[in-house]
Each structure stands twice: as C-alpha cells, then as structure tokens.
ZAMARGU-4260 file (C-alpha; in steps of 0.2 Angstrom, whole numbers, plus 5000, padded with zeros to 4 digits):
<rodrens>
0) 5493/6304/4844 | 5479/6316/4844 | 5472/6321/4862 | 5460/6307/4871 | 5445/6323/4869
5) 5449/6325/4849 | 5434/6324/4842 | 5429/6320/4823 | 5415/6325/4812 | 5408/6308/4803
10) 5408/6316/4784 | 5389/6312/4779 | 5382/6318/4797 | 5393/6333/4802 | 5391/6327/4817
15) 5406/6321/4830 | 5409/6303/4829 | 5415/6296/4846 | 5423/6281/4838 | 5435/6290/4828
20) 5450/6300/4830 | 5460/6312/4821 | 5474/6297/4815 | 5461/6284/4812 | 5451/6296/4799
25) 5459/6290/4781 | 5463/6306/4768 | 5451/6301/4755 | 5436/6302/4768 | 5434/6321/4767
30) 5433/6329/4749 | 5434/6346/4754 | 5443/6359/4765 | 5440/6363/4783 | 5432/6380/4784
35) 5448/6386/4794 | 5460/6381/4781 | 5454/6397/4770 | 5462/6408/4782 | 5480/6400/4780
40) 5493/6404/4764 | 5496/6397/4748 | 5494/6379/4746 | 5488/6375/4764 | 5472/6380/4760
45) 5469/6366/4748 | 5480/6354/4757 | 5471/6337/4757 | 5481/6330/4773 | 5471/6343/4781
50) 5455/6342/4778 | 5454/6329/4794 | 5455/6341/4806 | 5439/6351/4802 | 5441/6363/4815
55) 5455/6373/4823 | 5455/6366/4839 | 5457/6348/4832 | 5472/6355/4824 | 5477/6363/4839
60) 5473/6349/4849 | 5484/6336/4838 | 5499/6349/4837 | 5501/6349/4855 | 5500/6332/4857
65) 5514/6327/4845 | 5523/6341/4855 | 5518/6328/4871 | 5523/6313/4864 | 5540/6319/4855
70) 5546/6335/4858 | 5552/6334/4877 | 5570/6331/4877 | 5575/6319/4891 | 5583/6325/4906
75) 5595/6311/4906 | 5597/6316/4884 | 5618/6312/4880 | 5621/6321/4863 | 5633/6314/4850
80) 5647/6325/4848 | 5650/6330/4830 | 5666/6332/4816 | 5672/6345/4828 | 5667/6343/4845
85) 5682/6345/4857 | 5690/6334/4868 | 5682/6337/4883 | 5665/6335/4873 | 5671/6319/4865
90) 5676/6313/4883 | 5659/6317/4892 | 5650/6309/4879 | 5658/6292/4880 | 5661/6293/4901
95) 5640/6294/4898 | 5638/6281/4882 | 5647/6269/4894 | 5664/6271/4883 | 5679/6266/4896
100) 5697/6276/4897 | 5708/6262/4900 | 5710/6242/4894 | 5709/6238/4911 | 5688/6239/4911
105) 5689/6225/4896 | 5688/6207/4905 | 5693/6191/4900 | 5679/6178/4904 | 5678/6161/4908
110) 5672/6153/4889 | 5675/6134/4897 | 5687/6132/4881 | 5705/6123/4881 | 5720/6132/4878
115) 5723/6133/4861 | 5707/6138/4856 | 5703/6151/4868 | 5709/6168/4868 | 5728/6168/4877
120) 5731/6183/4889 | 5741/6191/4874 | 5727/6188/4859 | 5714/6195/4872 | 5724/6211/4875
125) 5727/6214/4857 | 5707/6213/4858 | 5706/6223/4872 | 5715/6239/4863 | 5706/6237/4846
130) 5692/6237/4858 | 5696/6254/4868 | 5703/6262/4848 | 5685/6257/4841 | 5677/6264/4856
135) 5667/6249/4861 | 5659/6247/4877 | 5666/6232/4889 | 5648/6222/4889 | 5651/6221/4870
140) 5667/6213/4871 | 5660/6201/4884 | 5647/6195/4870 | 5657/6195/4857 | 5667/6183/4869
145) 5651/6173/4873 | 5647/6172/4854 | 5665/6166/4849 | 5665/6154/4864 | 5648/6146/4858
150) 5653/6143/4840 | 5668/6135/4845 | 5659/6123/4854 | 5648/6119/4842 | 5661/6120/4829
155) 5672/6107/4842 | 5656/6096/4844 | 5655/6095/4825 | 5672/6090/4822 | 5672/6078/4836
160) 5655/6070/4828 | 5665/6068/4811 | 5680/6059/4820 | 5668/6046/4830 | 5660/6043/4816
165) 5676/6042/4807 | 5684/6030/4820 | 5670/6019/4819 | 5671/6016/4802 | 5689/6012/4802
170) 5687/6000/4815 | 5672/5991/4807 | 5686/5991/4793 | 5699/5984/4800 | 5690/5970/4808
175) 5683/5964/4794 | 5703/5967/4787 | 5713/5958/4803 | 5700/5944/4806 | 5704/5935/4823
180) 5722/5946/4823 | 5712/5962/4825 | 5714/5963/4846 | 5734/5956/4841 | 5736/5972/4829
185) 5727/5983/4841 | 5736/5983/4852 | 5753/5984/4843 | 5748/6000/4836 | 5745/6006/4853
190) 5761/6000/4860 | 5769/6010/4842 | 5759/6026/4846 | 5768/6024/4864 | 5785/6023/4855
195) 5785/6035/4847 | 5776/6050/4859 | 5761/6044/4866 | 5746/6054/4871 | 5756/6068/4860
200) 5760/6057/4843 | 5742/6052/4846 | 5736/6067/4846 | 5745/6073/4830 | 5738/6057/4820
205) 5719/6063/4825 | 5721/6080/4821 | 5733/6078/4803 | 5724/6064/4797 | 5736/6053/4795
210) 5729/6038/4809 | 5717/6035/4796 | 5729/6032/4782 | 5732/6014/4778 | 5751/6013/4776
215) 5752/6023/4792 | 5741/6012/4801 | 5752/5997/4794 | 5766/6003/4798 | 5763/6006/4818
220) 5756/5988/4818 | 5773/5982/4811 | 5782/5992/4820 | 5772/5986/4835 | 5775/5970/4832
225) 5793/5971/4832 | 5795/5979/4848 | 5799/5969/4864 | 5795/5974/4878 | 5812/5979/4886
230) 5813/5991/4869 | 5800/6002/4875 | 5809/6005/4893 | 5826/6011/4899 | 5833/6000/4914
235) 5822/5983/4913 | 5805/5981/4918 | 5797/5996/4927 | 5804/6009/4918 | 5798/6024/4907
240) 5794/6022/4889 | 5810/6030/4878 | 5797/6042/4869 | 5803/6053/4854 | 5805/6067/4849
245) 5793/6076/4835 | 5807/6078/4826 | 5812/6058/4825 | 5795/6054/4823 | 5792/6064/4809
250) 5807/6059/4802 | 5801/6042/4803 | 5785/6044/4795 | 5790/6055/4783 | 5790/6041/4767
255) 5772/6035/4770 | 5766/6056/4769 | 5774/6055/4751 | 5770/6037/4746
</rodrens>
C-alpha cells in the first residue's frame, strides 16, 4: 500500500485529491503519461500502469512502501531446504518446522472408542512411523486421531440407529406372528442364545445378521423350547450355563446360513 501522505492529482483538476490514493486510482482514469516517465527507457515511457503515479515521488513513495509491507524477512524466517540441501540443513529445518526425531513424540489419545475400533498400540505405532517417514508434525497426528475418532462415532451412531430401528420392526413382527405365545417364544430364544454362548453368540447374530433371519429366529425358539432347565447347567440347580464353543455353534447353525 502506497504511503498514508501519497497524494493524487484528480484528472480534470490537476489538483491533488485527498480522497484518493495511488491503489484506488483505476488505469483507464489517466489517458496520458506522467511527465517523468519520458526520462525512463523503451516501453516505460508509455506504460499505462504508470500513468497513476504522476510524479516521481508518488512512485517513490509507493516503491518504498511495497518495500515496508513485503520486503523485510522475518527474524524468526525458517527456509525450506531444497533437492540438495545437506543433512544438517534438512535437520534444522524440521527441529524449527516442528518435525520430531523419534516415534516417541507421536501420542496415542484417548478417542472414548471400544477396542476393536480404536487404533491398538501396534496399528498406532505402525501410524506412528509412516508419521515420522512422511515427516508430519505430532499435532497432525493427534487430529487426524480426533477426525477418525469422531467419524467413527457417528458412523457407530448410525449403525446403531439402523439396528433399533431394525429391532423394532422385527418385534412388531413377531407379535403380530406369536400372538399371546410371543413372551413364551421370547424368552426361549433367550434361554437358546444362552446355550449356545450368551452375551458372545449374541453379539455375533447382531453383527452377521443372522438374528433377523427367520429360520434362525425359529430355530433358537425350538431349540428353546426344548431345553430343560437342568440342560442349561452342570451339577443341578445353581450351576453355570454349559455354553459352546464358536465352533459348535456354528456348526450348529450352519444349514439354516445355506437354506
């Protein structure tokens, strides 16, 4: 920007304008050449980008304040070290970029996700070194953290969403399907997801998608059904359920993933 004093001559009066300065004048508002510019060489003395400073100081006085504004190098100025910078160049440069020598400045924050979706300690060293290779700064691996962590959430919330929604459905369904023998059949499902590895099993219906289909749900209610109670425990009333393993489960189950 052109110095607070820089004057301009309004193009009709010659006379300095107070409101303008040299960047606010428009090329097209001076139609000839500043008196000065005939002293210049070749093309300059008809260069139209020119004509706004209509005297030599105003020239002057714009040069040096470009000069001001952008031609002080910072005290604090870190250069980036080219193709064939040395080592020890290379070295300074990311000590003052904020570039780390070691794994051990890239941390592992809390993202409040459950194991399995969060990073483990080996995937987050693995990270960690790409990290260090690629010469990224520790704060940009903690966001990058922060970012993954939040789309997981929402991607969890999402998913979760879908399965209430699917749940619901299924047990307006099956209502409507069992009639008065709904709580009956309930609850011999629950007592065959039990069977056959609880909280586990369960957990492997939800997430393959098979404790919506219909000859699986059929089958646990049979199978329900047909358990009595010293089936489910080992050594009379007040023991621990047999549970199964994957394997025998699956095993088990197999047919009604083919039928």
């Amino acid at each position: 920007m052109p110095l607070p004093d820089t004057k301009v001559l309004d193009p009709a009066t010659k006379v300095p304008d107070p409101d303008k300065k040299v960047l606010d004048i428009k090329p097209d508002e001076f139609t000839e050449a500043a008196e000065w510019q005939a002293q210049t060489a070749g093309e300059n003395k008809t260069n139209t980008r020119l004509f706004k400073h209509r005297k030599i100081d105003d020239l002057a006085n714009y040069t040096l304040s470009l000069e001001d504004k952008y031609g002080k190098i910072p005290e604090d100025a870190v250069y980036l070290p080219g193709k064939d910078a040395s080592d020890e160049e290379k070295a300074s440069f990311n000590k003052a970029y904020g570039i780390p020598e070691g794994v051990e400045s890239y941390k592992k924050i809390d993202t409040g996700l459950e194991p399995g979706v969060d990073f483990t300690e080996r995937e987050f060293s693995s990270l960690a070194e790409a990290a260090l290779k690629a010469e990224i700064k520790p704060e940009h691996v903690e966001a990058f953290q922060k970012w993954y962590a939040d789309a997981a959430k929402e991607r969890i919330a999402e998913n979760n969403a879908v399965t209430k929604a699917n749940t619901e459905k299924m047990t307006e369904t099956y209502k409507e399907k069992w009639g008065e023998d709904y709580k009956v059949n309930y609850d011999a499902m629950q007592k065959a997801t039990e069977f056959f590895g609880g909280s586990e099993f369960k957990d492997y219906l939800n997430k393959s998608g098979l404790g919506s289909f219909p000859k699986v749900v059929d089958f646990l209610v049979e199978k329900g059904l047909s358990l009595k109670d010293d089936t489910l425990l080992e050594g009379g009333s007040g023991g621990k359920p047999k549970g199964r393993s994957p394997y025998q489960t699956y095993k088990s189950m197999e047919h009604l993933e083919n039928a």
